[in-house]
C-alpha positions as CSV (number, residue, x, y, z in Angstrom):
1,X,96.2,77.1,96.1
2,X,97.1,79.9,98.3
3,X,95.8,83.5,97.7
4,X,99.1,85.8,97.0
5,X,99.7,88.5,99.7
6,X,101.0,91.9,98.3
7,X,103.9,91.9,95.7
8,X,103.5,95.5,94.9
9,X,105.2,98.9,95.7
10,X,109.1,99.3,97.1
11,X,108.7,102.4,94.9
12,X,106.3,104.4,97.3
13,X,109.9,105.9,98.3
14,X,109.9,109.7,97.1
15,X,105.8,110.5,97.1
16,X,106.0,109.0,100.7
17,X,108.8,111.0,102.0
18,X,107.3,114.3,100.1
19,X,104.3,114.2,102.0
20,X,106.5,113.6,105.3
21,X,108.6,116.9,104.6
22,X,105.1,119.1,103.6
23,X,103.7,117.6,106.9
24,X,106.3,119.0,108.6
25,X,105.0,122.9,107.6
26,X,101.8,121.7,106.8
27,X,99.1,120.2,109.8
28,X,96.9,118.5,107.0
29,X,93.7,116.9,108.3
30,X,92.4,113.8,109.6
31,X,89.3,111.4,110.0
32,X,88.5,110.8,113.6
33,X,88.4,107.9,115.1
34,X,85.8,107.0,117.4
35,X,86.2,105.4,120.1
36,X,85.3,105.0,123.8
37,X,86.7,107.1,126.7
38,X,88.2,110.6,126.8
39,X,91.6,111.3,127.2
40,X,94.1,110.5,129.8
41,X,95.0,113.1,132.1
42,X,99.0,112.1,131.1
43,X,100.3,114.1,128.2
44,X,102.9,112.6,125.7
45,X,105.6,114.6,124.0
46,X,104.1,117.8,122.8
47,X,101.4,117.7,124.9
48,X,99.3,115.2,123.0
49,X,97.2,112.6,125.4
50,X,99.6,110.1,126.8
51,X,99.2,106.3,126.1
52,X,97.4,104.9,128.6
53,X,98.5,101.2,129.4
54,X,97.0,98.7,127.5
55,X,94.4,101.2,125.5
56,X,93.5,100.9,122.3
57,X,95.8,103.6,120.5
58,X,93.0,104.6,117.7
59,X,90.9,105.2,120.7
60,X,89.5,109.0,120.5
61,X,92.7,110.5,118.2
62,X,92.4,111.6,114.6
63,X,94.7,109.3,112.0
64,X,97.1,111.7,110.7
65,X,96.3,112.6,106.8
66,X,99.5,113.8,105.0
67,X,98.7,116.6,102.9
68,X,100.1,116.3,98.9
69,X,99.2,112.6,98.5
70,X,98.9,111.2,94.9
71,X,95.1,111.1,95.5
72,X,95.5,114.4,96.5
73,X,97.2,115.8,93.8
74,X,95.1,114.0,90.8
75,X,92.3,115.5,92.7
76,X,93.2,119.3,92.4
77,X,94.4,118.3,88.7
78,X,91.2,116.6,88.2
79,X,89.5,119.9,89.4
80,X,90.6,121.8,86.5
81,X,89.4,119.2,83.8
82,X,87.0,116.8,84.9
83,X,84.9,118.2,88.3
84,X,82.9,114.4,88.6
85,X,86.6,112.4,88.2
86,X,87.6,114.8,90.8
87,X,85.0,114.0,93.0
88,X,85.2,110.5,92.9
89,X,89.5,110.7,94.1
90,X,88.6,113.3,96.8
91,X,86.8,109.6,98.3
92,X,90.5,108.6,98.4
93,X,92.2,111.9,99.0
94,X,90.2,112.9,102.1
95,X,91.1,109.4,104.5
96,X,94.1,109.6,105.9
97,X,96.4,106.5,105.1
98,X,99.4,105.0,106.4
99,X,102.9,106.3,105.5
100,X,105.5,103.7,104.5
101,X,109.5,103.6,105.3
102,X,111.7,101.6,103.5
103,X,115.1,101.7,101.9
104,X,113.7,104.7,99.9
105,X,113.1,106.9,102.6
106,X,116.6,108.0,102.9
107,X,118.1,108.8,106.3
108,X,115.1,107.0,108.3
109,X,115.7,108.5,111.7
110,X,115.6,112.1,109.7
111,X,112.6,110.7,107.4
112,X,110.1,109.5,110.2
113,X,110.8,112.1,112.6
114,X,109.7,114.4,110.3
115,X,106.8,112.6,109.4
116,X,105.6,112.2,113.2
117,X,106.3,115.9,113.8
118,X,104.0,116.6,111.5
119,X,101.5,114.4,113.1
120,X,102.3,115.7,116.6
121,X,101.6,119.0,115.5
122,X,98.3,118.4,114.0
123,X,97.4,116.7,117.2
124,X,96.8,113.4,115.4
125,X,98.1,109.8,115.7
126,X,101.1,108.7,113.2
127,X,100.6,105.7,111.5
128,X,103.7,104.4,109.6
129,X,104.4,101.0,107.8
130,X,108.0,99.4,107.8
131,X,109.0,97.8,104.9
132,X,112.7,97.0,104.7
133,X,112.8,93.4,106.1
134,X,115.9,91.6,104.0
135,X,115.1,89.6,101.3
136,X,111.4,91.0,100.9
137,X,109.0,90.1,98.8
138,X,111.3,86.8,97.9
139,X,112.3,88.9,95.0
140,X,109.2,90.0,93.4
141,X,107.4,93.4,92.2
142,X,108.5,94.8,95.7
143,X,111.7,93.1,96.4
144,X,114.6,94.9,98.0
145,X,114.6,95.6,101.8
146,X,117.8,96.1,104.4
147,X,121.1,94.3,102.5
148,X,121.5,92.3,105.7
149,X,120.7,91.6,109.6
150,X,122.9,94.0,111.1
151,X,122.0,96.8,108.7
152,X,118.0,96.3,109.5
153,X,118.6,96.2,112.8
154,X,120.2,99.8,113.1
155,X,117.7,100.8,110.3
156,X,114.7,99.7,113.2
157,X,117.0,101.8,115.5
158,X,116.9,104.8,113.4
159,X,112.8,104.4,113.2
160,X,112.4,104.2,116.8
161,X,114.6,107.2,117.4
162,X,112.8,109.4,115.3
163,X,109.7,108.5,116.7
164,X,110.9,109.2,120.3
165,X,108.9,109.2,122.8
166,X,105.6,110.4,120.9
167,X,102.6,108.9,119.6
168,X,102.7,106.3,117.0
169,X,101.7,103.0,115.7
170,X,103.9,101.1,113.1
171,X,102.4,98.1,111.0
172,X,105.7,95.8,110.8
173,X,106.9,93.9,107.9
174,X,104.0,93.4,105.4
175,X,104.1,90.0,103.9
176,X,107.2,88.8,106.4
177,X,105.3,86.5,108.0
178,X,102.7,85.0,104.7
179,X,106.1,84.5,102.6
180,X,108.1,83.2,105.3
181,X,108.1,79.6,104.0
182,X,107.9,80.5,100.1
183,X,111.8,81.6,99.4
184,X,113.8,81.2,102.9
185,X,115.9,78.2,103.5
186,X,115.2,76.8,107.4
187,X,118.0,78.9,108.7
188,X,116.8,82.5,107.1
189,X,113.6,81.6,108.3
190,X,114.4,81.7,111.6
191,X,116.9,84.6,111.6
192,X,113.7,86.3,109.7
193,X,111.6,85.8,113.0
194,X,114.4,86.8,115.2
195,X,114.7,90.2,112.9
196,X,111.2,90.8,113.4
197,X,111.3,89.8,117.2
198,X,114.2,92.0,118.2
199,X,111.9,95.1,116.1
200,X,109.3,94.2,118.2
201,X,111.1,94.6,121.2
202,X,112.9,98.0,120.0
203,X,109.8,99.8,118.9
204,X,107.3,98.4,121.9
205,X,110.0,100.1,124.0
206,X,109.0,103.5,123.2
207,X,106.5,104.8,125.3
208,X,103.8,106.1,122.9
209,X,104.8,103.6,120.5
210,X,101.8,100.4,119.4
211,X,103.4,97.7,117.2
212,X,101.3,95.1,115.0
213,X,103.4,92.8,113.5
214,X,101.6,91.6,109.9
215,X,100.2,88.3,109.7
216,X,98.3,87.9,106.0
217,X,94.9,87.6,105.5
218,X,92.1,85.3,105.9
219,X,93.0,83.4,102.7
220,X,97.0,82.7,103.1
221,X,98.2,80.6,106.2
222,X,95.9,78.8,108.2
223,X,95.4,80.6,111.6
224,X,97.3,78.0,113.9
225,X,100.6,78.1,111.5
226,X,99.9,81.9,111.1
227,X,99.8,82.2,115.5
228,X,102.7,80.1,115.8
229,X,104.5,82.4,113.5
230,X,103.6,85.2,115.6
231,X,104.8,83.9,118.8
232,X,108.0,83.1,117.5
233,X,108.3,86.7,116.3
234,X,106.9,88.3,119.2
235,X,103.7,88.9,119.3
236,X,103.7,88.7,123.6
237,X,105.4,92.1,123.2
238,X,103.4,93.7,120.7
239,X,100.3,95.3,120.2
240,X,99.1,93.2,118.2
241,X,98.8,91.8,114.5
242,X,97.8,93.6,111.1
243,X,95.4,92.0,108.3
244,X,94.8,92.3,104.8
245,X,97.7,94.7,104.0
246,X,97.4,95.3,100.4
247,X,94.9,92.7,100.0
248,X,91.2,92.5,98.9
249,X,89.9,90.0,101.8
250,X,86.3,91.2,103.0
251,X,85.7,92.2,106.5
252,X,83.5,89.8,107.6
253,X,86.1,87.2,106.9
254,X,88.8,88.8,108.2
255,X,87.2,89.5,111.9
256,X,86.7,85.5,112.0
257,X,89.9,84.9,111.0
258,X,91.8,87.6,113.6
259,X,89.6,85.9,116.2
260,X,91.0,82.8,115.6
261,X,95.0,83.7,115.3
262,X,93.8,84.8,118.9
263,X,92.4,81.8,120.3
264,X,95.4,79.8,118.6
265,X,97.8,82.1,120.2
266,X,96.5,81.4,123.7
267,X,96.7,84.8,125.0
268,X,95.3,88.5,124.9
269,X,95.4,90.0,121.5
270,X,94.4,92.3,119.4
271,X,94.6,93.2,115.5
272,X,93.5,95.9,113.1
273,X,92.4,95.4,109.5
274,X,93.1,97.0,106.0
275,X,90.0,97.7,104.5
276,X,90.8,100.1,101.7
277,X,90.5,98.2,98.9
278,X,88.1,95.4,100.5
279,X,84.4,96.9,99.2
280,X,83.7,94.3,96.5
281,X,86.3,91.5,97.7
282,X,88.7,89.4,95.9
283,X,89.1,89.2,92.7
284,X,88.8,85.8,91.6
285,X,92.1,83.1,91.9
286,X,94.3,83.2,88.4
287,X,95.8,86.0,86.8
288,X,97.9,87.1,89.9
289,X,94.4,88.2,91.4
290,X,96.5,90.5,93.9
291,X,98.1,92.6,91.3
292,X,95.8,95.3,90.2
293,X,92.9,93.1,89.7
294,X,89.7,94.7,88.2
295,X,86.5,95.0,89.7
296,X,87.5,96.0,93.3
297,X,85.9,98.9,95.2
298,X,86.9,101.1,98.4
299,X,86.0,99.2,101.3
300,X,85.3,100.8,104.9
301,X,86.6,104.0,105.7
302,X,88.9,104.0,108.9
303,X,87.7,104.2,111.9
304,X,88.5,102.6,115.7
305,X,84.4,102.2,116.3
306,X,84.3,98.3,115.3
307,X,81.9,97.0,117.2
308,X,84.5,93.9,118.7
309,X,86.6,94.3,121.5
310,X,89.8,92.5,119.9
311,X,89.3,94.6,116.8
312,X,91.3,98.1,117.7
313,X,90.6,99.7,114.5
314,X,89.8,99.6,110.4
315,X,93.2,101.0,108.6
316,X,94.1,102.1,105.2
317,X,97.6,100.8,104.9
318,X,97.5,100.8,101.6
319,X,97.2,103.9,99.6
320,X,94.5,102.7,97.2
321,X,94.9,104.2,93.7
322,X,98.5,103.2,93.7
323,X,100.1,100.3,92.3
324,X,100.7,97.3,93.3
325,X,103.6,96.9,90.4
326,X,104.0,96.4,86.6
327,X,100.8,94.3,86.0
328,X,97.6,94.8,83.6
329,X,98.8,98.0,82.5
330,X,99.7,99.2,85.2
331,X,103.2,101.6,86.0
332,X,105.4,100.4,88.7
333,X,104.7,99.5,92.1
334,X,103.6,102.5,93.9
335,X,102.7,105.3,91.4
336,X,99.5,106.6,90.7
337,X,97.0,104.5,88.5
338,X,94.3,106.7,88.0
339,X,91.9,104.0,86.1
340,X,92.0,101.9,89.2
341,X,91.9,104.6,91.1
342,X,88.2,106.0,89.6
343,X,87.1,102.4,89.3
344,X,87.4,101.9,92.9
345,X,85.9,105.0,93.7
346,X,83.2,104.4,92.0
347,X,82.3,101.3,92.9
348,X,82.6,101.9,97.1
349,X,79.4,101.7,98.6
350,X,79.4,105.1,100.3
């Protein structure tokens, strides 16, 4: 029995693109990554440090924190009532966390231009999620997504032209790859990997632009299906590949299992991890054990100083505190749960 992947939050839509706008005025702050090297004498748009070929693009830049975040706000509401409650969201609040784009975001040329202003201001690295592949989620808590190829395809177009020619990395298609088999006839499944191939392409084409296509977790497809899934969706072009999005997998496993998609692939790779939610582990299988399970924790806080070369970087793609849709309680996918939220915080290690 395969572990689930995501199934969790198409709603992020109007938080998300509220912190985008604030970011615009606002320069929020950041956690820096660490890494090795000092910046390249080359300068990107807006003077930031320029992408040096083949670098690791966490390397020595601050993750962009959008100010106004759900954590955020519960926090500062937390302040006035309950100081120790308050204390243990600031341990979300103060990370900075991916932003995801989807159908919700509106115009998304106007949406994640704003949002990557805002980072290119601060002086700090946008880090974005697209989530609009059609037919997503095969129809569950977080289905939606473009209404066809043609319209995803301009709706790539539109998030590589507002990111320009300025700093970014985008985390492509969460769960597009794990699900690929589970609701797509033969024929879907390969216009699916062409969809994801051609964003490849469109994205990587931007100059300060780093691309990691998703590819599940340790507990989903085995790694040689999992590499042969990326090559056929482009993973020669790309950055690299993204694990544990959403998901509960712990580290440890999930560095074996990225070095192993590599040596299946054949070929120089590299991949990032989501570790927000990862302290404690999975939950055990039954009960959709990736839907809001109980008895998680924070896991490692981000950071590009991993200790192995393939490795560029420890994310938080997912915004931990919100849901991952209408289960145990919880409100939709998305929206604040504050009870898993404290739980979490309180359990991390740190």
């Amino acid at each position: 029995m395969r572990n689930r992947g995501l199934r969790r939050r198409s709603e992020l839509g109007l938080a998300t693109l509220a912190t985008a706008l604030f970011g615009a005025v606002l320069a929020g702050s950041a956690c820096r990554s660490a890494g090795a090297g000092g910046a390249p004498a080359a300068t990107a748009a807006g003077g930031m440090p320029a992408l040096a070929p083949g670098a690791n693009p966490f390397a020595g830049i601050a993750i962009y924190r959008t100010p106004y975040s759900n954590a955020e706000n519960a926090q500062r509401r937390l302040e006035q009532t309950n100081p120790a409650d308050a204390a243990l969201v600031a341990k979300i609040a103060e990370q900075p966390q991916a932003s995801w784009f989807g159908s919700w975001s509106g115009d998304i040329e106007t949406a994640a231009g704003n949002y990557v202003n805002a980072a290119e201001r601060a002086g700090q690295l946008a880090l974005l999620v697209a989530y609009n592949i059609p037919d997503r989620d095969c129809g569950q808590y977080s289905a939606g997504g473009a209404t066809d190829a043609g319209s995803y395809g301009d709706w790539i177009k539109g998030l590589a032209a507002g990111i320009g020619k300025r700093r970014a990395v985008v985390v492509l298609e969460p769960d597009a790859l794990g699900m690929l088999t589970d609701c797509l006839s033969p024929a879907d499944q390969e216009r699916r990997l062409a969809l994801i191939r051609e964003a490849v392409a469109t994205l990587q084409a931007q100059p300060g632009t780093s691309v990691y296509i998703d590819a599940g977790h340790s507990n989903w497809v085995p790694a040689p299906e999992m590499a042969e899934r990326l090559k056929k969706a482009g993973i020669a072009e790309a950055r690299g590949f993204a694990l544990n999005t959403s998901n509960f997998q712990r580290d440890e496993a999930l560095v074996a299992f990225g070095k192993s998609v590599i040596a299946a692939l054949g070929q120089e790779s590299h991949f990032v991890i989501d570790s927000s939610r990862n302290g404690n582990g999975p939950a055990p299988l039954g009960n959709e054990e990736w839907c809001n399970p109980e008895g998680r924790a924070l896991g490692r806080a981000p950071t590009a100083d991993t200790g192995e070369p393939a490795l560029d970087a420890f994310l938080w793609l997912k915004r931990p505190g919100e849901s991952d849709g209408g289960c145990k309680g919880a409100p939709p996918a998305g929206q604040w749960f504050e009870a898993r939220a404290l739980e979490m915080a309180r359990n991390a290690n740190w």
